[in-house]
C-alpha positions as CSV (number, residue, x, y, z in Angstrom):
1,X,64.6,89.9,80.8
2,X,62.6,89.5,84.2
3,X,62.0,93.6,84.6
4,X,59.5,94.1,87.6
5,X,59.4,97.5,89.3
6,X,61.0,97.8,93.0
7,X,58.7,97.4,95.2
8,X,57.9,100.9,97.2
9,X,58.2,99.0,100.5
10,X,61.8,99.2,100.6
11,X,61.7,103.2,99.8
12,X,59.5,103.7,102.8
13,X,59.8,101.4,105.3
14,X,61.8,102.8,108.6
15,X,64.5,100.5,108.0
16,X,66.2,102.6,105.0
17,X,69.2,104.7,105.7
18,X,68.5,108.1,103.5
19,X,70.9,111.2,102.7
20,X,70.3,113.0,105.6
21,X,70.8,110.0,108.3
22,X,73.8,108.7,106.2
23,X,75.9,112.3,106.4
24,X,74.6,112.9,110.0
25,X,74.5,109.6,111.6
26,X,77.2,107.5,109.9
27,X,79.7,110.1,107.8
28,X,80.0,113.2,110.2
29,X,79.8,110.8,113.3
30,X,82.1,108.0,111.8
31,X,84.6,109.8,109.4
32,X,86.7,112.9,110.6
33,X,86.9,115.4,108.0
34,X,90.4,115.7,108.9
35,X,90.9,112.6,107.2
36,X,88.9,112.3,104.1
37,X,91.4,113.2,101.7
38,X,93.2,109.7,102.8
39,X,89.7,108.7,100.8
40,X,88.8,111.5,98.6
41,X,92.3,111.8,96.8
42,X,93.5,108.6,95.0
43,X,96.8,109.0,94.9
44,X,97.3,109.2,98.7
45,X,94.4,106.4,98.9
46,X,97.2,104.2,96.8
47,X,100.4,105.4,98.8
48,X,98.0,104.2,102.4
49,X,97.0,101.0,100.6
50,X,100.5,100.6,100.0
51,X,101.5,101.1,103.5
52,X,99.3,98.2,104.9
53,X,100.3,96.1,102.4
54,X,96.8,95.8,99.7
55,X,97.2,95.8,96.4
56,X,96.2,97.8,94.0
57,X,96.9,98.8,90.2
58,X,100.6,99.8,89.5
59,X,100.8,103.4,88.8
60,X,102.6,104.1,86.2
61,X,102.9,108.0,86.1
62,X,101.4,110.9,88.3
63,X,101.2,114.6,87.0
64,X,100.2,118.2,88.5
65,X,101.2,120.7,86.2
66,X,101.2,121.8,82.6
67,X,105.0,121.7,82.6
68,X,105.2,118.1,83.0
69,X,103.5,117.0,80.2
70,X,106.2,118.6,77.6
71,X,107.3,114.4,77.1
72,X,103.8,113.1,77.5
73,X,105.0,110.5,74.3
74,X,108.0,109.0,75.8
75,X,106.3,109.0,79.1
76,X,103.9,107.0,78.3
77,X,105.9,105.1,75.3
78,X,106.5,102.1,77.6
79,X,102.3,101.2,78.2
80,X,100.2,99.7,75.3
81,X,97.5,100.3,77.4
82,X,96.7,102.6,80.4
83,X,93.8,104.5,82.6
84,X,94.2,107.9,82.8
85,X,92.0,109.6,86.5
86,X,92.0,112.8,88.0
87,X,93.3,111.9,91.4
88,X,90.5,113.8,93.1
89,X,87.5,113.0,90.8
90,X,84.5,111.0,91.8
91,X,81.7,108.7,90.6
92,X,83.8,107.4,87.8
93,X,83.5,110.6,86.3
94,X,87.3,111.7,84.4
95,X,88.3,108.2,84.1
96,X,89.6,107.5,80.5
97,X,90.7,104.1,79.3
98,X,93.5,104.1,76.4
99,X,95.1,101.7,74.2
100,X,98.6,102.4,72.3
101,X,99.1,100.1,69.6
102,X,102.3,102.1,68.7
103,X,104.1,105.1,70.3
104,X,102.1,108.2,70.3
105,X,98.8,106.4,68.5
106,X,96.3,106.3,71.3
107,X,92.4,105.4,71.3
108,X,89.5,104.6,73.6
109,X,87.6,101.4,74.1
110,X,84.9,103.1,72.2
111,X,87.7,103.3,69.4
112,X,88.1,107.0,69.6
113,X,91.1,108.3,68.1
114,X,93.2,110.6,70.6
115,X,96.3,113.0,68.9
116,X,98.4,113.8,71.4
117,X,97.1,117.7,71.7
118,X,93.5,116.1,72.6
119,X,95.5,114.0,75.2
120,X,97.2,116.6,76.2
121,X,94.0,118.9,76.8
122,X,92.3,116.3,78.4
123,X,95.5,115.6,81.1
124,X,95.4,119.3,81.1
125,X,91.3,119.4,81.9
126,X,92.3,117.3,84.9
127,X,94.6,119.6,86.3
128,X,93.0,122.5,85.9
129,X,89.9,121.0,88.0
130,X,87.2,119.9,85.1
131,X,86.2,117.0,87.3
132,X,87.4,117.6,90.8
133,X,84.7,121.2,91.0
134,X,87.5,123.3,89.8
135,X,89.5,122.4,92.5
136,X,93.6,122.5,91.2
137,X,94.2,118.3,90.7
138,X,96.4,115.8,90.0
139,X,96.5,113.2,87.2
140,X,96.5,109.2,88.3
141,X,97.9,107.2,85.4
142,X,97.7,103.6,86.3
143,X,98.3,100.1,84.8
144,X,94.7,99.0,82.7
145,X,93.5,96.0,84.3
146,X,92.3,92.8,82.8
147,X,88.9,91.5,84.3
148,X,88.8,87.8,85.7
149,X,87.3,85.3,83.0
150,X,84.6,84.3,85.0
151,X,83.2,87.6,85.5
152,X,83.9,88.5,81.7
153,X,81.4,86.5,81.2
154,X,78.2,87.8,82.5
155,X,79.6,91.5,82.2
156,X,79.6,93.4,79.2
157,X,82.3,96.2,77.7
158,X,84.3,97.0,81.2
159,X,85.3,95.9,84.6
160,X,82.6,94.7,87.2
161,X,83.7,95.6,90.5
162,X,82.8,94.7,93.9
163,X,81.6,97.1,96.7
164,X,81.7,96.2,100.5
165,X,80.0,98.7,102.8
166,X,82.1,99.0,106.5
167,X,80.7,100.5,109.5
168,X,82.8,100.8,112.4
169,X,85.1,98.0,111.3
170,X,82.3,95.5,110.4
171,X,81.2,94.9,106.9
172,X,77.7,94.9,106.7
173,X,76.7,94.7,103.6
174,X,78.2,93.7,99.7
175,X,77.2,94.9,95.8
176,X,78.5,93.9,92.8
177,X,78.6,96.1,89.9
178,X,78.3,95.2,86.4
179,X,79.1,97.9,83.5
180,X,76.5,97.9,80.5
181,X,76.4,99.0,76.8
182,X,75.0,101.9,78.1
183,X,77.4,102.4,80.8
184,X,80.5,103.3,78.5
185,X,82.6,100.3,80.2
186,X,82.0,101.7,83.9
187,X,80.3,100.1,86.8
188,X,78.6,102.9,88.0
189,X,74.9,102.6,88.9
190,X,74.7,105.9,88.1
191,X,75.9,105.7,84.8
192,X,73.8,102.8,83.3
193,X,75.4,100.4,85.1
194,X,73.8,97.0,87.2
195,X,74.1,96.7,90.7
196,X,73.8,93.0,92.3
197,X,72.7,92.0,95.7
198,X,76.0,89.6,97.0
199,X,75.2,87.3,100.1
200,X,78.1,88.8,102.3
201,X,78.7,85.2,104.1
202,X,79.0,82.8,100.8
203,X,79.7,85.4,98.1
204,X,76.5,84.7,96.1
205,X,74.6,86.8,94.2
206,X,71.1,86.8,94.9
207,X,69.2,89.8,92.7
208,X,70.0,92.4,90.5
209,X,68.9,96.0,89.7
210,X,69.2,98.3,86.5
211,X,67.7,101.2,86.0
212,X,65.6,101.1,88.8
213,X,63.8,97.9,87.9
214,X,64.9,94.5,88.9
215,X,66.7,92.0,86.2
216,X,67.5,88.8,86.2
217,X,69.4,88.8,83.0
218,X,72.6,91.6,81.9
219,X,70.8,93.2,79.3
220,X,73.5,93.1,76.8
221,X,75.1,89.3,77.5
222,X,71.4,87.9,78.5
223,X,73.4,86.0,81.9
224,X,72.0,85.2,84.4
225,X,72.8,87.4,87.4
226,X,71.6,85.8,90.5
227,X,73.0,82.5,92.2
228,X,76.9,83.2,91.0
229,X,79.4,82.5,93.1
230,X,81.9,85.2,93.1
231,X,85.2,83.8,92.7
232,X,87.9,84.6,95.8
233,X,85.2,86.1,97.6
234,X,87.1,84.9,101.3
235,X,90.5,87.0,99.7
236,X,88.3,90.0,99.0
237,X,86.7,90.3,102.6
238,X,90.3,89.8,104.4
239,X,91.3,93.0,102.0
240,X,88.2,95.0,103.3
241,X,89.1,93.8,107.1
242,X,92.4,95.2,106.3
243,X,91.4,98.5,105.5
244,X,88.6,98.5,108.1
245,X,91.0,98.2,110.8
246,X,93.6,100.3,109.7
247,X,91.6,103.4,108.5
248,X,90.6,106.3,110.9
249,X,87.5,106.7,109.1
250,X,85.0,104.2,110.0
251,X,82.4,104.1,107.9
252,X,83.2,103.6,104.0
253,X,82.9,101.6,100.9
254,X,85.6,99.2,99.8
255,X,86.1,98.5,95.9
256,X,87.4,95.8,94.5
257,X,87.8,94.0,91.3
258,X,89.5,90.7,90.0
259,X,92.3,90.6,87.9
260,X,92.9,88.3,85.7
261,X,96.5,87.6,86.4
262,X,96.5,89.0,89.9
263,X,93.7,88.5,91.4
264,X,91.5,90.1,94.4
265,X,92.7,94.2,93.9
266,X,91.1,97.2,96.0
267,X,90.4,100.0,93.4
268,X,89.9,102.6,95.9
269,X,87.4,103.4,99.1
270,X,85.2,106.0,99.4
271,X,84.5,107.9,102.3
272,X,80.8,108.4,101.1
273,X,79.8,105.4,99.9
274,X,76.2,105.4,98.1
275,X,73.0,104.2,99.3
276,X,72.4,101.9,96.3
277,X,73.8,99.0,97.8
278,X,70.3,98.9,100.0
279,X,68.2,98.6,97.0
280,X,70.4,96.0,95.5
281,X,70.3,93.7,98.3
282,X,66.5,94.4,99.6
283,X,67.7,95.2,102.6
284,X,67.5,98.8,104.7
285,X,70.9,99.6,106.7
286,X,69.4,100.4,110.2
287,X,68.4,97.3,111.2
288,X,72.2,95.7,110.2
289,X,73.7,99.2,112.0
């Protein structure tokens, strides 16, 4: 599998942006607070995409209250499959993926069977704030997308997604994530899933990291990782541009992921991206800054 530890050099050279010089230097300089909910909430991150004209998953239903969840069936009658968010949730965490081979009869990707009371408490577990530090949220039902074949195949169990890091404008640096058996079909580093070094001119991957060791296989699909050309890469940066120059936030991390059927999509951006992407490419941020 190619496992070799990361080198401590990259951990404690000068050239590493950390916690502290990321929310002093780069968030509270860069990003008015004023503004993060354009970021933090996903709902209005979708209604700004919208505005500016990048695409993004069709919602399909939003909720806020208990009320509104009296025709939860026939709401969602329409959709054999759907993801269900909170719309103020982070790191993945919330996020549940469901299939509806007939009205009403709903389970996971794990294969989990969901009755509609255990749908309904989970909507419910939303709202009241499980996942969004019991802060009152709303529920972000969106269309399930369908990952691009060519990343299908060195992925494993979810969608991969790509992360662009943009400081004032620029993009500086690019990740992309692979989910894992481990990872429950998320892309998450965090979670158990792989983060990839991408050559921000040609789109190329060039290494990969798990666990905090370096790969040069996926685990579960044994592919190789590094020296794939990720497909529509020029589409993907034009998207991040886009956002770059129309948010008032300036420093934030793009995601995107491929579609099968259409294409280059920006998931959502985050107005504190993770440091991660710096081990993924062997590369510290100050010196690019």
């Amino acid at each position: 599998m190619g496992f070799g530890l990361i080198k401590s050099v990259l951990s404690a050279s000068e050239k590493v942006v950390g916690l502290n010089y990321r929310n002093f230097e780069l968030i509270y300089k860069l990003n008015e607070r004023q503004h993060y909910p354009m970021a933090d909430d996903k709902i209005e991150s979708k209604e700004f995409l919208k505005e500016i004209g990048v695409p993004t998953a069709e919602t399909y239903r939003t909720y806020s209250a208990l009320f509104e969840l009296d025709d939860l069936t026939d709401d969602l009658s329409g959709y054999p499959s759907f993801v269900i968010k909170p719309s103020n949730g982070s790191r993945g965490n919330g996020i549940l993926i469901l299939y509806q081979p007939e009205k009403g009869k709903y389970r996971s990707t794990s294969g989990r069977v969901y009755p509609l009371k255990d749908l309904r408490y989970f909507i419910a577990s939303i709202i009241f704030g499980k996942f969004s530090m019991g802060q009152q949220d709303r529920v972000l039902i969106e269309k399930k997308l369908t990952a691009d074949q060519s990343l299908n195949e060195i992925s494993f169990g979810g969608l991969a997604d790509i992360r662009v890091l943009i400081a004032g404008e620029k993009l500086i640096q690019a990740m992309l994530r692979l989910p894992t058996s481990g990872s429950d079909g998320k892309a998450n580093l965090h979670q158990g899933g792989i983060g990839v070094g991408v050559d921000l001119a040609s789109g190329i991957t060039t290494r990969a990291i798990y666990k905090d060791r370096w790969i040069t296989k996926h685990p579960d699909t044994q592919k190789e990782l590094t020296g794939f050309q990720i497909p529509h890469w020029e589409r993907m940066l034009e998207l991040s541009v886009m956002i770059a120059k129309n948010c008032p936030m300036k420093y934030i991390g793009v995601d995107l992921i491929i579609d099968r059927d259409q294409g280059p999509l920006v998931i959502e951006f985050n107005a504190r991206p993770g440091l991660e992407i710096q081990n993924a490419n062997l590369a510290g941020l100050k010196d690019i800054l």
